[in-house]
PyMOL Python script that loads the backbone (N, CA, C, O; Angstrom):
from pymol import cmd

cmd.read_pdbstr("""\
ATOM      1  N   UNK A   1      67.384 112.244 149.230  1.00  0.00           N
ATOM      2  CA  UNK A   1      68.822 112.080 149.326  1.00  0.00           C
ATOM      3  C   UNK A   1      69.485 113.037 148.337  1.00  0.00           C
ATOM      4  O   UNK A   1      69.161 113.125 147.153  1.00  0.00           O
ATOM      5  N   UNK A   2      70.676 113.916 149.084  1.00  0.00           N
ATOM      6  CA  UNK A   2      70.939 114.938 148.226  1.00  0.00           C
ATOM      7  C   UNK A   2      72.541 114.443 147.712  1.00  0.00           C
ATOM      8  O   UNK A   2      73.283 114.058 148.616  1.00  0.00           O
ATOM      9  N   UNK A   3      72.966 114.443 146.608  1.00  0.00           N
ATOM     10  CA  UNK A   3      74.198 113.645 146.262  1.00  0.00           C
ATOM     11  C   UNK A   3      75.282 114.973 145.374  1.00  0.00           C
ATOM     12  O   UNK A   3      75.058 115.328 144.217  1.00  0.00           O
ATOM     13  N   UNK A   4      76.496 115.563 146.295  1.00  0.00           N
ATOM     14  CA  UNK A   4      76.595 116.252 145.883  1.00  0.00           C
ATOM     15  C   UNK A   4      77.692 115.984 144.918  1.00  0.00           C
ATOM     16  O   UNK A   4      78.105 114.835 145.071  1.00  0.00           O
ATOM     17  N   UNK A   5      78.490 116.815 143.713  1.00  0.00           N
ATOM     18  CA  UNK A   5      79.862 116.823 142.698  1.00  0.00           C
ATOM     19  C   UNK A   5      80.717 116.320 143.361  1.00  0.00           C
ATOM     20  O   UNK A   5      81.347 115.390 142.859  1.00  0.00           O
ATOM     21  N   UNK A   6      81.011 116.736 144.636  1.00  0.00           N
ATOM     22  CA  UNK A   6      81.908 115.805 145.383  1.00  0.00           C
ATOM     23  C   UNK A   6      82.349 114.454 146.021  1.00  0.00           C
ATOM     24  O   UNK A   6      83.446 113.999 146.348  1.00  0.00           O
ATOM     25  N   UNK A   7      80.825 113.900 146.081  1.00  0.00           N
ATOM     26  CA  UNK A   7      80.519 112.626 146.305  1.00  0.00           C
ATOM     27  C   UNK A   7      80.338 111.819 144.712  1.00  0.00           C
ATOM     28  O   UNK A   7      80.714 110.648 144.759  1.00  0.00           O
ATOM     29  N   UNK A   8      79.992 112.125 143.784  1.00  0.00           N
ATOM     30  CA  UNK A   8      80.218 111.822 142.278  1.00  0.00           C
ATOM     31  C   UNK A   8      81.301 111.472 141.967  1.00  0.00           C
ATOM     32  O   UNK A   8      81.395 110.377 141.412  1.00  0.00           O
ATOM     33  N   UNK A   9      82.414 112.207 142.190  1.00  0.00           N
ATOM     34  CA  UNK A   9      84.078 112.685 141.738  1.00  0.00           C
ATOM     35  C   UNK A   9      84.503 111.357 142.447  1.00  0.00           C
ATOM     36  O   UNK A   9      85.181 110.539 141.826  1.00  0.00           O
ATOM     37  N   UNK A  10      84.052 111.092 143.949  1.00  0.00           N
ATOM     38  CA  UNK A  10      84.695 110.137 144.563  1.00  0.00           C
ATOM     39  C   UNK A  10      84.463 108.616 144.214  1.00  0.00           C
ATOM     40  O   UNK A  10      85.242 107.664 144.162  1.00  0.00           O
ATOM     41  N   UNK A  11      82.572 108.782 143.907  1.00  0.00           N
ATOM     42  CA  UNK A  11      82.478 107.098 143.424  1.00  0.00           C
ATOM     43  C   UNK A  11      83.015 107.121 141.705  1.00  0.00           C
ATOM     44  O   UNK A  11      83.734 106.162 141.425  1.00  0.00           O
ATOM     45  N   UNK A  12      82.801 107.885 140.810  1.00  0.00           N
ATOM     46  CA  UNK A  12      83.589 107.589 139.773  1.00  0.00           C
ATOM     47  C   UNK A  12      84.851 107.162 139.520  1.00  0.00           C
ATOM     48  O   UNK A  12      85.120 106.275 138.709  1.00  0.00           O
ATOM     49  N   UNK A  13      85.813 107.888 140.328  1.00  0.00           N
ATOM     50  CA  UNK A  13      87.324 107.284 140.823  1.00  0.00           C
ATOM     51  C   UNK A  13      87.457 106.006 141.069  1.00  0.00           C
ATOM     52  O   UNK A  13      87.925 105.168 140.299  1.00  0.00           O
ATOM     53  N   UNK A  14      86.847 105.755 142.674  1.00  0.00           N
ATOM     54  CA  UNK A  14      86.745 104.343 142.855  1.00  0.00           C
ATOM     55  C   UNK A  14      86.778 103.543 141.763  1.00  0.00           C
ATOM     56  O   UNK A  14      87.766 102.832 141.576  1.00  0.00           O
ATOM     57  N   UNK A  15      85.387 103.537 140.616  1.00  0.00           N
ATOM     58  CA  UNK A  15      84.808 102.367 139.979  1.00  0.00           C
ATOM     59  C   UNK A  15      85.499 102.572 138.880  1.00  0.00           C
ATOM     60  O   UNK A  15      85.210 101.800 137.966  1.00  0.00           O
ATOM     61  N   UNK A  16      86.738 103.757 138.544  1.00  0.00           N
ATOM     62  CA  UNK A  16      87.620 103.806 137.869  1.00  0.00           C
ATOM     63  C   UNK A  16      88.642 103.413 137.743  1.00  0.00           C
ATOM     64  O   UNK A  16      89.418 103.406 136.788  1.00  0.00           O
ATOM     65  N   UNK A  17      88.726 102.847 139.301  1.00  0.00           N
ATOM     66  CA  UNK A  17      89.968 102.027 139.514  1.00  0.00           C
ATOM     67  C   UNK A  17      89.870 100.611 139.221  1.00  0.00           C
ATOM     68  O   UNK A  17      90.542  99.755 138.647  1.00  0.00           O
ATOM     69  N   UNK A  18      88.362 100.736 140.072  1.00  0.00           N
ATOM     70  CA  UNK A  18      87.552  98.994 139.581  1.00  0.00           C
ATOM     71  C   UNK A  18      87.676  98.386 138.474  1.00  0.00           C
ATOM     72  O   UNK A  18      88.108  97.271 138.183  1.00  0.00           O
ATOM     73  N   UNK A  19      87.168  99.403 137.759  1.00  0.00           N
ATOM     74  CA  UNK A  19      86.942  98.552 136.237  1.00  0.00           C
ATOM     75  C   UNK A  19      88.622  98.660 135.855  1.00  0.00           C
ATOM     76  O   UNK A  19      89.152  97.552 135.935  1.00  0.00           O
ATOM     77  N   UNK A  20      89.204  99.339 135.609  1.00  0.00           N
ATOM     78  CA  UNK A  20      90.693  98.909 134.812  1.00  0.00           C
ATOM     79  C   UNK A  20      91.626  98.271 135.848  1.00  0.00           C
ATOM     80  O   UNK A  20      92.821  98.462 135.621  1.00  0.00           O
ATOM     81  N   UNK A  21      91.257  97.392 137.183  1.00  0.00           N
ATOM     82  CA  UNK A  21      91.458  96.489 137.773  1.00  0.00           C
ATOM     83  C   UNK A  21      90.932  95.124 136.824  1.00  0.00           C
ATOM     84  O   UNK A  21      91.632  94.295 136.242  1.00  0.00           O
ATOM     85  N   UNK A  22      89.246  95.240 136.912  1.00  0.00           N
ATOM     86  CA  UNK A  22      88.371  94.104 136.001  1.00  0.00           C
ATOM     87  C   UNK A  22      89.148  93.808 134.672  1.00  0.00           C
ATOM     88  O   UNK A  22      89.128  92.635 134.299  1.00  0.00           O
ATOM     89  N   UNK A  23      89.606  94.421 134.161  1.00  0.00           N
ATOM     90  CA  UNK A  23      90.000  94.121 132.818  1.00  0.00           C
ATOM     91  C   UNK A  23      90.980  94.171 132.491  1.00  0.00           C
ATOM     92  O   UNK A  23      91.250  94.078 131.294  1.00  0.00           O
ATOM     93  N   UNK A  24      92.187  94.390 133.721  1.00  0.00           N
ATOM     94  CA  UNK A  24      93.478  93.641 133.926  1.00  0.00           C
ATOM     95  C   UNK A  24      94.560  95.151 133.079  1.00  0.00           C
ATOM     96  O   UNK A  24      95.572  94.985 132.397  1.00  0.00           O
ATOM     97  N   UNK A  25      93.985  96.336 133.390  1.00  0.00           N
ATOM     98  CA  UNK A  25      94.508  97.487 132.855  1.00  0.00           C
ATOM     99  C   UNK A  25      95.089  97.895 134.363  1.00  0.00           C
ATOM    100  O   UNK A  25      94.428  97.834 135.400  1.00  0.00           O
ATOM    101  N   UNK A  26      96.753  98.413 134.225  1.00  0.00           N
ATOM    102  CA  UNK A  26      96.916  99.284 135.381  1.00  0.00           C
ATOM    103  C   UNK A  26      96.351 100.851 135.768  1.00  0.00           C
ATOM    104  O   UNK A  26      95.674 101.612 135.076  1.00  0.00           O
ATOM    105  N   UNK A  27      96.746 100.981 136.764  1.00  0.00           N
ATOM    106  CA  UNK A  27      95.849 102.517 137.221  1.00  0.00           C
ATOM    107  C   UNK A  27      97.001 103.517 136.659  1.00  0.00           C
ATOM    108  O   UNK A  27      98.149 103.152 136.407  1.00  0.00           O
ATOM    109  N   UNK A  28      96.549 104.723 136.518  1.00  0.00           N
ATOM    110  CA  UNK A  28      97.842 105.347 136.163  1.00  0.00           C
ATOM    111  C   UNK A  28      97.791 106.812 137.401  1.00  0.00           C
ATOM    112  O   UNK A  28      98.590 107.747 137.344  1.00  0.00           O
ATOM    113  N   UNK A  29      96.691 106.694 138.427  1.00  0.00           N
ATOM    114  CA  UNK A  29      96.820 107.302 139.711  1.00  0.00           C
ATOM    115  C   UNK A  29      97.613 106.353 140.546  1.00  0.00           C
ATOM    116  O   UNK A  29      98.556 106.850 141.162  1.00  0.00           O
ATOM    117  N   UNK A  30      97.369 104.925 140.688  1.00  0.00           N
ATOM    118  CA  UNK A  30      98.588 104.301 141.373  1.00  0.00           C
ATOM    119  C   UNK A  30      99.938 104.490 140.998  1.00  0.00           C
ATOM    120  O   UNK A  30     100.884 104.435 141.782  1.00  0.00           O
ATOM    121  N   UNK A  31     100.026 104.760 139.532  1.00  0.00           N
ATOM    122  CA  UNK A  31     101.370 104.910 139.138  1.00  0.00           C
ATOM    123  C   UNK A  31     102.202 106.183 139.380  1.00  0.00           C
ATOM    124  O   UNK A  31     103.365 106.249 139.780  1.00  0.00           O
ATOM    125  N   UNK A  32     101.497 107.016 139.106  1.00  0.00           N
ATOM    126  CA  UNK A  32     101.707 108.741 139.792  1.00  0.00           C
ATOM    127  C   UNK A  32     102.167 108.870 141.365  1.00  0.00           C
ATOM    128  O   UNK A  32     103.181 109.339 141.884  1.00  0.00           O
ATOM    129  N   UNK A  33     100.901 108.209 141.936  1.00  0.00           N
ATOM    130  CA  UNK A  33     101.423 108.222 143.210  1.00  0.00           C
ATOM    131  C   UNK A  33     103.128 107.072 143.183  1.00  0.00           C
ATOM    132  O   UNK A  33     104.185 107.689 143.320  1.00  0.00           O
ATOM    133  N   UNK A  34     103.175 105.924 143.053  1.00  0.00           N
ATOM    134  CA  UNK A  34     104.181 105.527 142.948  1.00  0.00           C
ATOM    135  C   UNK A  34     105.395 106.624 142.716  1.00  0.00           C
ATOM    136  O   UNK A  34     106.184 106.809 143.643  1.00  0.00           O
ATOM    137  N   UNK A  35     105.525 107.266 141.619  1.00  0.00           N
ATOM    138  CA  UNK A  35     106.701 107.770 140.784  1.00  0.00           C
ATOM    139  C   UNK A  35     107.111 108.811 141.663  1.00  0.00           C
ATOM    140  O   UNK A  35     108.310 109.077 141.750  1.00  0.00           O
ATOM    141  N   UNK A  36     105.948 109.664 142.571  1.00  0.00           N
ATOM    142  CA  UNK A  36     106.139 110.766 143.172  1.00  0.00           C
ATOM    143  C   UNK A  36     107.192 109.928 144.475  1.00  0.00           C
ATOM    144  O   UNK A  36     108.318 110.391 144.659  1.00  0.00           O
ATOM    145  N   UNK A  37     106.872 109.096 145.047  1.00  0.00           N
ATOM    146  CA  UNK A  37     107.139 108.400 146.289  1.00  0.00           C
ATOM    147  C   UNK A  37     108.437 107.651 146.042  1.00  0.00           C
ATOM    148  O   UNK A  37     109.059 107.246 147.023  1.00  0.00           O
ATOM    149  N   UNK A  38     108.810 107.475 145.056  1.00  0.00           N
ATOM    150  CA  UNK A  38     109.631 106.362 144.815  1.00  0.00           C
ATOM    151  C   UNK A  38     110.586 107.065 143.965  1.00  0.00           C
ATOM    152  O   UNK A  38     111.801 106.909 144.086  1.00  0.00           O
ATOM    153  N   UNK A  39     110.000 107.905 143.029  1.00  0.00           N
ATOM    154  CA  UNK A  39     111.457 108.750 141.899  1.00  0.00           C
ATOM    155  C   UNK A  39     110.629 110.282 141.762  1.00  0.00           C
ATOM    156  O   UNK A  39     109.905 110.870 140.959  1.00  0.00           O
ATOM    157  N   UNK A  40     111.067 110.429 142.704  1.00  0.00           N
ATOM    158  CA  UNK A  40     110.457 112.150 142.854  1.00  0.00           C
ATOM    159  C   UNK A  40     111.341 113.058 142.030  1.00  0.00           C
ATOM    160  O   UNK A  40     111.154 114.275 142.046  1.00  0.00           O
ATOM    161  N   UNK A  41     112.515 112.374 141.148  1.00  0.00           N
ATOM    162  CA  UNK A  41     113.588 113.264 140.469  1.00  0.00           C
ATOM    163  C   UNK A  41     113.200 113.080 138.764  1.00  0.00           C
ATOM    164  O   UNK A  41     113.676 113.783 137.872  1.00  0.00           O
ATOM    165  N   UNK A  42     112.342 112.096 138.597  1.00  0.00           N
ATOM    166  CA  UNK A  42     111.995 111.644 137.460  1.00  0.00           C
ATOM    167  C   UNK A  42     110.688 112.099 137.202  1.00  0.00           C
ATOM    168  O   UNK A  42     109.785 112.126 138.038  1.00  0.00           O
ATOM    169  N   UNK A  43     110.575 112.586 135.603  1.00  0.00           N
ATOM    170  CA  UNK A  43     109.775 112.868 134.790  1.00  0.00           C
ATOM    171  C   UNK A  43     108.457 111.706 134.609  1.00  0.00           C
ATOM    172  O   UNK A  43     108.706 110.672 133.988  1.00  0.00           O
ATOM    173  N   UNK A  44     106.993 111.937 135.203  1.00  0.00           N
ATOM    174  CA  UNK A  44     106.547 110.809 135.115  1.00  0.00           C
ATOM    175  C   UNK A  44     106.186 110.841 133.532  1.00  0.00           C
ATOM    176  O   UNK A  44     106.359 111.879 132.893  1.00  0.00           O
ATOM    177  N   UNK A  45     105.560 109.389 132.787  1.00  0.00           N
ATOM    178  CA  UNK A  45     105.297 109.407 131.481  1.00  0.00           C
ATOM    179  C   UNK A  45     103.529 109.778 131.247  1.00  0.00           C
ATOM    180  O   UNK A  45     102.666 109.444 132.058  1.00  0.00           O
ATOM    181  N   UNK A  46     103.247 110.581 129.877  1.00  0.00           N
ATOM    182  CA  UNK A  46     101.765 110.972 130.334  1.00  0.00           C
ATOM    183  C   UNK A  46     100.823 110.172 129.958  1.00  0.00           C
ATOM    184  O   UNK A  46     100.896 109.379 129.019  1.00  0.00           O
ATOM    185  N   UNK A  47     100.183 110.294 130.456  1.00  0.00           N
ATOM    186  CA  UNK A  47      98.973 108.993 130.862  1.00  0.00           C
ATOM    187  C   UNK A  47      98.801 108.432 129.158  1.00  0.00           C
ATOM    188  O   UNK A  47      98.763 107.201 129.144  1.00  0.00           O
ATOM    189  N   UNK A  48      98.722 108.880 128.133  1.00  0.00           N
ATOM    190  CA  UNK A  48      98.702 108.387 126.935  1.00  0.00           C
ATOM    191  C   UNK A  48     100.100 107.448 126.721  1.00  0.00           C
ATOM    192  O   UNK A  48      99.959 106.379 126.127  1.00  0.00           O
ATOM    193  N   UNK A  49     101.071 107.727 127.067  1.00  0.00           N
ATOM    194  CA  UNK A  49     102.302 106.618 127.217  1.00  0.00           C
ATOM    195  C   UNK A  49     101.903 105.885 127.767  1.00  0.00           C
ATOM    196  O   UNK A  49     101.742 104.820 127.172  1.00  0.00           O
ATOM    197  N   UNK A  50     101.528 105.943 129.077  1.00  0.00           N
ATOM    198  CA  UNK A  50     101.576 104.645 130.272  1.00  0.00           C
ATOM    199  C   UNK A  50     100.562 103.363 129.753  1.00  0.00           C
ATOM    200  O   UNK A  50     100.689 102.139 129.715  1.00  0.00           O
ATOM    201  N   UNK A  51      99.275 104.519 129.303  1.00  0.00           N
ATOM    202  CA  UNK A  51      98.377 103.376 128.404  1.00  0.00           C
ATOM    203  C   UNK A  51      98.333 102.981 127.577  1.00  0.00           C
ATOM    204  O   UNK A  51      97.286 102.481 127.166  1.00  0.00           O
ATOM    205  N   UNK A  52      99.543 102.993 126.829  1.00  0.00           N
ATOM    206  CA  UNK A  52     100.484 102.732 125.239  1.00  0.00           C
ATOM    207  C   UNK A  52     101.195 101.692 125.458  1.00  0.00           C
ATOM    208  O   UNK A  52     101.114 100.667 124.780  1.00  0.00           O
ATOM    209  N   UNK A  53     102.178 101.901 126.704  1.00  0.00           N
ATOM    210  CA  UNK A  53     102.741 100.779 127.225  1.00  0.00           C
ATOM    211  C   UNK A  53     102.052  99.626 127.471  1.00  0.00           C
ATOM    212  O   UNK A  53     101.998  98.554 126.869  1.00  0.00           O
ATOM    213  N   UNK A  54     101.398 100.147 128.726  1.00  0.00           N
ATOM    214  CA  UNK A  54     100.111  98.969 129.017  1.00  0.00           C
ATOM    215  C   UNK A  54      99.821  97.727 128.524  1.00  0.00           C
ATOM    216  O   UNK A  54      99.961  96.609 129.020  1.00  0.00           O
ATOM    217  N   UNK A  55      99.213  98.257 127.017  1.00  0.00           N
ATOM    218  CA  UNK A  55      98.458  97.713 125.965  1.00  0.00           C
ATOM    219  C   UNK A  55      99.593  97.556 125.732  1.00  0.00           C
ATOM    220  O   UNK A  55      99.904  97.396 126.912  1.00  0.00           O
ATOM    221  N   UNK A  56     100.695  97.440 125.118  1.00  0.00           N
ATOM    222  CA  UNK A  56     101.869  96.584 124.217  1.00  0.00           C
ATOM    223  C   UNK A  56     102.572  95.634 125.164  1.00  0.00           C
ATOM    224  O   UNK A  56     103.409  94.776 124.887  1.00  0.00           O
ATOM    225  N   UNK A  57     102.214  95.864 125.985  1.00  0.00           N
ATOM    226  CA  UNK A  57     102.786  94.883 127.486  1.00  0.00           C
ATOM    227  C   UNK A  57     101.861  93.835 127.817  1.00  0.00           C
ATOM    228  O   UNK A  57     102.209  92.877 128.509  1.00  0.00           O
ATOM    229  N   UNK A  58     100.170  94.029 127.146  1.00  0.00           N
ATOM    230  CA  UNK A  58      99.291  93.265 127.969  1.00  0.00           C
ATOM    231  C   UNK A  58      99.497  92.114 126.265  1.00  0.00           C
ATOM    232  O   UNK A  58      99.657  90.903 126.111  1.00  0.00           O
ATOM    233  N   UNK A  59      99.413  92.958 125.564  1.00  0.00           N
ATOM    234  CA  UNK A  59      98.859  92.494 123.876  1.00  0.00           C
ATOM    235  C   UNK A  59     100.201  91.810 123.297  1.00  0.00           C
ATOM    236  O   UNK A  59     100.286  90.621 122.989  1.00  0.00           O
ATOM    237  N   UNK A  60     101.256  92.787 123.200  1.00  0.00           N
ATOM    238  CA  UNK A  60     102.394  92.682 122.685  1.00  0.00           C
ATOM    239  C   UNK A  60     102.464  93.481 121.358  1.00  0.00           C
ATOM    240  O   UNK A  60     101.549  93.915 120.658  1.00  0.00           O
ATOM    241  N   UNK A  61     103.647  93.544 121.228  1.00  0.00           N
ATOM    242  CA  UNK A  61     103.845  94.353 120.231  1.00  0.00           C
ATOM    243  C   UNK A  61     103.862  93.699 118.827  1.00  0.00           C
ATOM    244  O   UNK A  61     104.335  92.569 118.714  1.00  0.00           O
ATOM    245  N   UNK A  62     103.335  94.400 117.682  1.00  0.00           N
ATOM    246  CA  UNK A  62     103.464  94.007 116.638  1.00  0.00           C
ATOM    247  C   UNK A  62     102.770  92.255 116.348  1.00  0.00           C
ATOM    248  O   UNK A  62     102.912  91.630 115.296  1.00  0.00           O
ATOM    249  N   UNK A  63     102.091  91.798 117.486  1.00  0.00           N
ATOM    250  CA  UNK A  63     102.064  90.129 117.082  1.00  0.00           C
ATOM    251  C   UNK A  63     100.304  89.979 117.065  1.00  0.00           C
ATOM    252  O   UNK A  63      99.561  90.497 117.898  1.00  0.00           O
ATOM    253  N   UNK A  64      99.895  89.183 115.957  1.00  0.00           N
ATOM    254  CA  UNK A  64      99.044  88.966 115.638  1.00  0.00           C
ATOM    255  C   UNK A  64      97.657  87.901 115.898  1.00  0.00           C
ATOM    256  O   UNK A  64      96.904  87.173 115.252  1.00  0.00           O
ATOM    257  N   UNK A  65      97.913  88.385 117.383  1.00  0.00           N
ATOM    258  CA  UNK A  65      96.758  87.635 118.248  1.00  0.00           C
ATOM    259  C   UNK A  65      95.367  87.229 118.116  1.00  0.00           C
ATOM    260  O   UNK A  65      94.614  87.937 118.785  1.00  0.00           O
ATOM    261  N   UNK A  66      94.649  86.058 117.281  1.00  0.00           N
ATOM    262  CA  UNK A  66      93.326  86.267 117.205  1.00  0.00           C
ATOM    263  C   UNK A  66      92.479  86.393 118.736  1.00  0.00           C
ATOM    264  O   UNK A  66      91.263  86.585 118.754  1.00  0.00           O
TER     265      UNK A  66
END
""", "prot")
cmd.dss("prot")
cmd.show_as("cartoon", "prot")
cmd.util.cbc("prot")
cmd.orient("prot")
């Protein structure tokens, strides 16, 4: 069985979506696609924001969760 970069690229994606599904993280290719479709006039935020947000949205900000 010959498994080529292209078939790699595709299951990594997938199980990239998987896992930050599993652990309750949003995608930030769903979100891209969103922003393009929905505010094609707007600046999207870069993936280090979105997963900044994320995390202060999932965690909260500043509060001291054991």
């Amino acid at each position: 069985m010959r498994i080529s970069f292209a078939n790699i690229t595709k299951i990594y994606q997938k199980s990239d979506r998987f896992l930050h599904l599993l652990v309750g993280m949003p995608s930030y290719d769903k979100y891209l696609e969103h922003m393009q479709k929905y505010h094609p006039d707007k600046i999207p935020k870069s993936q280090k924001e979105f997963f900044k947000e994320a995390m202060e949205r999932k965690y909260g900000v500043g509060s001291s969760k054991c």
